[in-house]
Steps between C-alpha positions, in 0.01 A plus 500: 500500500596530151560166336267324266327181611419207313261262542530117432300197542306236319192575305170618732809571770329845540825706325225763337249540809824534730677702323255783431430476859840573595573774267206656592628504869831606404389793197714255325462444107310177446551299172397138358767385287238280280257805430848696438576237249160456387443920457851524288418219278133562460434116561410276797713300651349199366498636158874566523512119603270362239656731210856510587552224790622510843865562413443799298224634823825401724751694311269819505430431877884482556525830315236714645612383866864633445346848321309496851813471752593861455162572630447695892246423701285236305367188612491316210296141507631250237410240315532145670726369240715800549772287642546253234779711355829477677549838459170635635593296853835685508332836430206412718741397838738842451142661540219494790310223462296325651330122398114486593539183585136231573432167482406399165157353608384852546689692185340203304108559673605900372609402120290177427276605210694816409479524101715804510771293628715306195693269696208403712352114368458271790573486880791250480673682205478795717588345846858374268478861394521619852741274627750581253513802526500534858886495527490788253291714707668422838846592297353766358375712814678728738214358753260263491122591661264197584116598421326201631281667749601854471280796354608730222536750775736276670689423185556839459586603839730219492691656200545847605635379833735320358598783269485730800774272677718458200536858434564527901809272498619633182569834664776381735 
């Protein structure tokens, strides 16, 4: 395997654990596009948000994604408003990658309380949150990966051996 992956899903989806965990299995390159963001512009997230707002965070998130394309054997974990840009979905489904996808009862239990989180304020604004951009994700994704029930381990797993099988049929 050579390709990048990338990582999508709603916030507390488990991109960053997962993703480390698979690059680690694979000697792959692992990479959180927020702390990438946050390292170039020597501000958090919700700095960037509070100083700048979310379409000027968006616009550098758009960037930084496409400077990461080029990129071989990464698993990159994005943001989960990385698909709010049209052109991050079209970028995001010529790639590998997969949508973490749970039931928003358990991302919220993960988030609720999470200070470090700008867009997080109550657990209706972010069940609307969720459902919008559900359709985004599912367009998003080369494959979609249900959590509910499933380990880290299993996540993982469930990734490679998908990636194992793609790369199979692609050699015919």
């Amino acid at each position: 395997m050579e390709s990048s992956i990338y990582l999508i899903g709603f916030m507390g989806s488990g991109k960053s654990t997962i993703g480390q965990d698979v690059a680690k299995i694979l000697d792959y390159q692992w990479v959180d596009l927020d702390h990438y963001i946050e390292e170039n512009e020597k501000a958090s997230i919700k700095v960037l948000f509070e100083q700048y707002g979310e379409d000027y965070f968006r616009t550098l998130e758009a960037k930084t994604l496409k400077s990461l394309i080029t990129e071989k054997k990464w698993v990159v974990s994005t943001g989960g408003g990385v698909i709010v840009r049209p052109e991050n979905i079209e970028l995001l489904k010529s790639q590998n990658t997969f949508y973490l996808k749970w039931d928003f009862d358990t991302l919220y239990k993960r988030i609720a309380g999470d200070r470090a989180r700008p867009l997080v304020k109550s657990y209706e604004q972010l069940q609307e949150l969720y459902f919008a951009r559900e359709k985004l994700y599912e367009r998003s994704c080369s494959s979609m990966i249900e959590g509910e029930g499933k380990s880290i381990q299993e996540i993982s797993e469930e990734i490679i051996h998908r990636m194992e099988k793609r790369d199979e049929n692609s050699s015919y």
